[in-house]
C-alpha positions in Angstrom: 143.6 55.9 116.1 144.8 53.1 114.1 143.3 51.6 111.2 144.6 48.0 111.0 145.1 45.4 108.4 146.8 41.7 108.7 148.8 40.0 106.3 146.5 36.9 106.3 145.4 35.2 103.0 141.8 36.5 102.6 142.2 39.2 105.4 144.7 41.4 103.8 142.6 44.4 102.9 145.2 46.9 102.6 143.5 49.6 99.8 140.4 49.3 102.7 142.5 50.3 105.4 144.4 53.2 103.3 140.5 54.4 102.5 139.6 54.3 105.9 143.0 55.8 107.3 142.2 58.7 104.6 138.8 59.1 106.3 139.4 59.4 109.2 142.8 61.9 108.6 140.1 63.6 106.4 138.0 64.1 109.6 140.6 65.4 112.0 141.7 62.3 113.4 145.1 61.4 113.3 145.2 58.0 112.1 148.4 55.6 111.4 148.6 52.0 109.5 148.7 49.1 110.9 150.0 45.8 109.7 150.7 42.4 111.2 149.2 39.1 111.2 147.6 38.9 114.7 146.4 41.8 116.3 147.2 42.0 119.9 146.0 44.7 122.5 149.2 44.4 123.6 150.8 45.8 120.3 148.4 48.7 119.7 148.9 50.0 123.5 152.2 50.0 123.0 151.5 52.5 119.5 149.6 54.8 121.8 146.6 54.7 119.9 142.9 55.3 122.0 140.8 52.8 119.7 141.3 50.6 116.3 139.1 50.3 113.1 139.8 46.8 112.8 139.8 45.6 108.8 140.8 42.5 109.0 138.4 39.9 110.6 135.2 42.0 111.7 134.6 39.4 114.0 137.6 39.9 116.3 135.7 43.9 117.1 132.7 42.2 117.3 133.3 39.0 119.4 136.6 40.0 121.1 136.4 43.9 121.4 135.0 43.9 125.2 137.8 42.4 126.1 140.4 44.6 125.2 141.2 47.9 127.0 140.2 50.5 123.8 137.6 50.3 121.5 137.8 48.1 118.2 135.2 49.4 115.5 134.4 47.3 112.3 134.6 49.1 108.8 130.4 50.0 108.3 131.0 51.7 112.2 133.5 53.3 111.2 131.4 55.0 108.2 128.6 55.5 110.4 130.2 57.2 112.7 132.2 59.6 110.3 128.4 59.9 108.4 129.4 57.7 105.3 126.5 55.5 105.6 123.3 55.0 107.6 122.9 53.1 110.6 119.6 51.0 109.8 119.8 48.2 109.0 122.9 47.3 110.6 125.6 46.5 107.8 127.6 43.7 108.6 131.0 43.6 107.2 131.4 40.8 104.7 134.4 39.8 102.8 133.1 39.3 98.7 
């Protein structure tokens, strides 16, 4: 997996995506960085990665994620899914 951050002003959550990338590791899931400021489908194929936690923008997993050839998950999916917080209601990720 890949747990991916960009270098954007106001998108550059790097300590989130070292947390998540812990997570995950924690979990048995062998998870690397990623840092750039696009994300492309195109670069994480060529990682060979299966999916993406996506830190940066949620919206580009949210609005863009059925177009691209692995599965993009947003930061509260990611938690659900490795039981770090509950499902209902449905927690949007929000930059504070």
């Amino acid at each position: 997996m890949g747990s991916t951050f960009s270098n954007q002003i106001g998108q550059k959550r790097i300590d989130l995506a070292d947390k998540i990338t812990d997570l995950l590791n924690e979990n048995g899931k062998e998870t690397i960085m990623i840092g750039s400021i696009h994300q492309s489908h195109e670069q994480l194929l060529g990682l060979g990665i299966d999916a993406a936690v996506i830190t940066a923008c949620p919206r580009l997993a949210i609005e863009d994620g059925p177009t691209w050839p692995m599965p993009l998950l947003t930061v509260p999916e990611t938690q659900i899914i490795m039981g770090k917080r509950e499902p209902e209601p449905y927690p949007f990720d929000e930059f504070a």
